[in-house]
Structure formats: C-alpha cells, structure tokens
N, C-alpha and C positions, 0 to 999 in steps of 0.2 A: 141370375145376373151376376152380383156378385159373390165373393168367395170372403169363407171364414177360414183363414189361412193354420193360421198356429193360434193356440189356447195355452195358458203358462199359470200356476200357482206360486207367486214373486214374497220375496222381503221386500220391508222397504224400514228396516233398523235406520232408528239416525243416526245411531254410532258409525253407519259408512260415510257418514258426512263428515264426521269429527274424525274419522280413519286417512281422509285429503290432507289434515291441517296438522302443521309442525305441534308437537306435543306427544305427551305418554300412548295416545290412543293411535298414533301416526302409523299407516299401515296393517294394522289390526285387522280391519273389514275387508283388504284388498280379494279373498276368494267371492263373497258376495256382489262386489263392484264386478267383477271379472264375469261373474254368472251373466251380471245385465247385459253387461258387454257382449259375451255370444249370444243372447237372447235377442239382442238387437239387433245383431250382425241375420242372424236366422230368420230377423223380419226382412228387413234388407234382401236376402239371398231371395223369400218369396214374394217379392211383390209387394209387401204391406204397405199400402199408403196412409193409413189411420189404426193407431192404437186405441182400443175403449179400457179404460180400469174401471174396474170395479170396486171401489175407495172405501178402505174401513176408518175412515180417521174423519169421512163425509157423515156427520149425525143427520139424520132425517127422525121425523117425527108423527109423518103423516106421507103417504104416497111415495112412490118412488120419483127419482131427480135425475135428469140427465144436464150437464155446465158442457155445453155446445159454444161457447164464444169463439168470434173469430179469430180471437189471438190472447195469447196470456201472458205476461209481460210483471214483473216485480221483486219485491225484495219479502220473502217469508223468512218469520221466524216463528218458532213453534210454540203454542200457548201451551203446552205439556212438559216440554223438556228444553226451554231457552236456553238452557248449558249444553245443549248438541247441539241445538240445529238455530241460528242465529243471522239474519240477512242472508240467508241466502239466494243467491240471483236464480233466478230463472226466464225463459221465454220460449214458446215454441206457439205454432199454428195450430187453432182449432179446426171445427168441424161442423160449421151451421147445418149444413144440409143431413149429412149424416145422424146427427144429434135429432133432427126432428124427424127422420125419418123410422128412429131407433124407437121416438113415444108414440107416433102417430101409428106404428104400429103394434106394440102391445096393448095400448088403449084400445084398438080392434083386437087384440085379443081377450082381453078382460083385466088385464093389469093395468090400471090406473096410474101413468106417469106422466109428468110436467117436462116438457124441456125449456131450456131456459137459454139464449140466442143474447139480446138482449140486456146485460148483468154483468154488474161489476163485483159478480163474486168470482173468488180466487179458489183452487184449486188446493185442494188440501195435500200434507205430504205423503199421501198414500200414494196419489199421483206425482207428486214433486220429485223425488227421491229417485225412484226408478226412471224417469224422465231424462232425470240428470245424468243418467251412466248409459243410458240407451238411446236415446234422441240429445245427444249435446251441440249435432251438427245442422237438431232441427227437422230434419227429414223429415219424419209422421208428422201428420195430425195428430191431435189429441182429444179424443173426449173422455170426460170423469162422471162416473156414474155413481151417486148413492147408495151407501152397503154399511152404514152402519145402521139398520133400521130399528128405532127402538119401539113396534107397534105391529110390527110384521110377523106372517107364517114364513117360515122357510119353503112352504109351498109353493108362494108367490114369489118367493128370490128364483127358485128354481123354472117356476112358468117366465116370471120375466127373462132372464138367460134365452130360454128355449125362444119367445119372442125376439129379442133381439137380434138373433140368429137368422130368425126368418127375414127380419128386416131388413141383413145383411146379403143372403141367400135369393131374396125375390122380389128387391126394389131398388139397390143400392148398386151402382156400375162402378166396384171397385174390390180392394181388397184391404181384410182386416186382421187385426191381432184382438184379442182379448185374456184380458188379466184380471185374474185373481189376486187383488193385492192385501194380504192379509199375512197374519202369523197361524202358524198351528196351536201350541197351547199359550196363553196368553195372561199365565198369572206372574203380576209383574214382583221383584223382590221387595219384600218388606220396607220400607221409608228406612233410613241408617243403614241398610243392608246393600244398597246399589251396589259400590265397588267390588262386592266380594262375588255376586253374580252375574258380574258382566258378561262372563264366559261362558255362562252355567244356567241349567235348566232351575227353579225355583225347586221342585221336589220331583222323588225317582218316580211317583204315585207318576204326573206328567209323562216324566222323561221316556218312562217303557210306554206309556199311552200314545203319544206322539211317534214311537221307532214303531210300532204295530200296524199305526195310519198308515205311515210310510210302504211298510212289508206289502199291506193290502195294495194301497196305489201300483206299486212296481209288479204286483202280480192280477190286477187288472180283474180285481174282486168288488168291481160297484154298487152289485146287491148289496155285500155286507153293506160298504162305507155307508151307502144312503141310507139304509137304516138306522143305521147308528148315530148317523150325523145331528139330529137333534141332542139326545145325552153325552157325544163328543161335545157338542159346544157350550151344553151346561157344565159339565165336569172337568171336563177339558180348559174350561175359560175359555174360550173361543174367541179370536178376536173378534167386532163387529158381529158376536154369536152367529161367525161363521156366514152371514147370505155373502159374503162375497166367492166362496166356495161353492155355497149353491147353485148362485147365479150359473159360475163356471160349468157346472155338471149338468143343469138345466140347459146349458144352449149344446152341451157336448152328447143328451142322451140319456141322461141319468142313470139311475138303474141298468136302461141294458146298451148303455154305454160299455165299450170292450177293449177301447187303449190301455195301452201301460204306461205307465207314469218314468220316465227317463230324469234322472236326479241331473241337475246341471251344477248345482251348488249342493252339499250335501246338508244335512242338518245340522244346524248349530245354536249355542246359545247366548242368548243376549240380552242382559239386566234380567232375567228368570224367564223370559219366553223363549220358547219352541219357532227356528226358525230355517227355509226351505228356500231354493229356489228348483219348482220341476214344469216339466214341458209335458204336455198331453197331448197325445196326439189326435189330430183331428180327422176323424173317418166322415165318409159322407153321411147326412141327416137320415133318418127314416123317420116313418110317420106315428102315427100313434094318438092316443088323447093325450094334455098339457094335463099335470097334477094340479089337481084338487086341493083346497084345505080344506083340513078338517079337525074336528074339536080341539084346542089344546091345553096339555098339563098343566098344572100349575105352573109350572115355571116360566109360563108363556111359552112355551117350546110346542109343537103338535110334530104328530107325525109326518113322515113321508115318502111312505112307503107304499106310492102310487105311481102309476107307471106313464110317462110321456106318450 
C-alpha cells in the first residue's frame, strides 16, 4: 500500500542553529543546513507526505515511543547547550494515524511500543533542528520516534525499524521518509575545551574510526557494519548507543541490505563529535526472519549478528 520512499543517516549539530544568527559562529554550519535542504527537496521530488526520525536526544527508559501529535507548535531551548540553541520557534503537522499505525504494528510484531496522540510532549532537537532546514514551509508531517534507549538490545532497535517499515509498506496509503538522526562518534570535548573543538573530532583513535564507517557505508559492506555496530557504539561513543542507526538498517535489510551509502554532507566535526549527513538507498523489502536478541556483554551491548 504505502511506500518507504528515501532512508537518510542526518546531523542535527545545534551549532547550525547558531551558524543563522549574526555573531562568530555566523555561517559556519551553512554545508550541513544545505545537506537538509536537498534532503528535503529529495523528499519533495518523491512524494513524501510524512517524515518519521528517529531521535537520539528522545531518552526512553522502558519500551519504545512514538510523539504522533497532531500538530507541534513552540518555543525550544535546549536543556544541554542553552548557548546554541535558545527559543527556538518551531511548528509543523503531525501524524495521528501514521503514528499508531507505526505501534499497533510492531506490537504485532513483538516489539513493544506506545504511541502517544494525545500529549503535550514536545519533540526533541533531534527532530527540531532538521525540521527546520527541511520542512520550514511545513509540507511533511512529522512523527518522532524514541532512539535514545537506555534498557534496550540493538536487536530490538533493528526488529523495530524493520516493523515500522512494514507498517509503512502494508497498512499505510502514503509515502514516507525516515531518518536516522544521530552523530557517528559521539565523545563530546572535554568541559574548557569546547572552543578549540568546535571543528574537530575529540581524538584521531575516533576520527580514523568514524572515516572507515563511512568507507564501508559507500561500498555498501553491511555485513561488516552490522557486526560491528554494537563495539562501534561502545567505543565509538555512539550517539543514543547508536538504535537510531539500527532502527535505519533494520527497516532497510540489515545485514543483507546492499545500498550504498551517497554522502550528501561530507563528514565533519563539531565540539569533538563525528558528523554526516548520507542518504541510503531504498531497494525493495525482502523477506526473512526479524533478529532476535540475544545474551548481552557487559556493556549492555549484545550482538547482532542475525539475520532479518
């Protein structure tokens, strides 16, 4: 029925926010504002009438969460970094029906998810930020999906993804976008040290760890990544230890997923974290079994190296 149009791995730095406003930072972020910009345009061009992110700045603590309101409307400022990102306006249309269509079906598939219709909760800048450079005129919907899961397998970011999809693909009379909105490595600069890394990856150990991610993605090597991707997001610092990557991989195929990863923003760095904007392309679904969890490391981390 419907269609999962384009798949995209996004920044969402708030320095592009402080890169709009007159001062030192003025213009600075303008290549990753530019990224959303075609990212948007690219939704546009297919049809997308609704965006889902997948929000690492969204804490969850127990099940997954989809913020389906029908409209979002306010002034955010960020409880992390109020010197970037400060009232900032937003607004755009939600996605009631999509939203519960997105829980009502992973819950039939074994992923236990809430949607939430109903709530005056707000939309974190995971979703805010990219909203702003891509939907400024409003067009999508929007729904925000929990991805910073601090209790979760990456198994189940992955089966959720792959669920989603389905609910997009075989109940939903429309078309969709979904985003990855996260960073690659994610160790921010030491407290007194901001200024001097604004630009810059926090250490090289990162820096060449995060350009290799990238090599793989562009040559469309998902066995490795998905293997890896648990000890990438421990070592790596992962943002949201990475399910919003998951998620992505999981509704795209995972492992025998076979796009290549197209850089639209190139990598760059910002106060010590590893940052991207790429587009993935979206081949049609095959079938398969959803992955499994199964025992995990100490570090709460488990494998995932099971196949959709």
């Amino acid at each position: 029925m419907g269609q999962l149009a384009l798949a995209a791995k996004i920044t969402h730095v708030p320095s592009m926010y402080l890169s709009e406003l007159d001062g030192p930072r003025k213009g600075t972020r303008q290549d990753a504002i530019d990224g959303h910009v075609e990212i948007g345009r690219r939704c546009r061009e297919l049809g997308v009438d609704t965006i889902v992110v997948f929000d690492t700045h969204w804490l969850v603590n127990a099940n997954y969460h989809v913020n389906c309101a029908p409209q979002f409307k306010g002034l955010y400022t960020s409880n992390e970094l109020p010197h970037f990102i400060s009232n900032m306006g937003y607004e755009f249309p939600g996605n009631p029906a999509l939203g519960q269509l997105l829980a009502k079906t992973a819950n039939a598939m074994g992923v236990e998810t809430l949607a939430h219709e109903r709530t005056t909760l707000a939309p974190e800048y995971g979703t805010l930020v990219p909203m702003r450079y891509m939907n400024e005129d409003r067009h999508f919907k929007v729904v925000s999906v929990s991805a910073l899961c601090q209790a979760h397998y990456l198994n189940d970011s992955a089966r959720l993804g792959w669920a989603l999809r389905r609910a997009v693909e075989d109940h939903y009379d429309g078309t969709v976008a979904f985003f990855a909105s996260g960073s690659l490595s994610h160790r921010f600069a030491q407290n007194g040290l901001a200024p001097e890394f604004a630009f810059k990856i926090w250490s090289p150990f990162l820096e060449a760890l995060d350009h290799e991610v990238v090599e793989i993605w562009k040559r469309g090597d998902w066995k490795t990544f998905c293997g890896m991707l648990p000890e990438y997001a421990a070592k790596g610092h992962g943002e949201g230890f990475m399910h919003d990557t998951a998620m992505l991989l999981g509704a795209l195929g995972w492992s025998e997923y076979s796009g290549k990863a197209e850089v639209v923003t190139p990598y760059f760095g910002a106060s010590g974290t590893g940052q991207i904007n790429v587009v993935l392309p979206v081949a049609p679904a095959s079938g398969g079994a959803i992955p499994q969890p199964v025992a995990s490391s100490a570090e709460g981390y488990t494998s995932v190296a099971t196949r959709l």
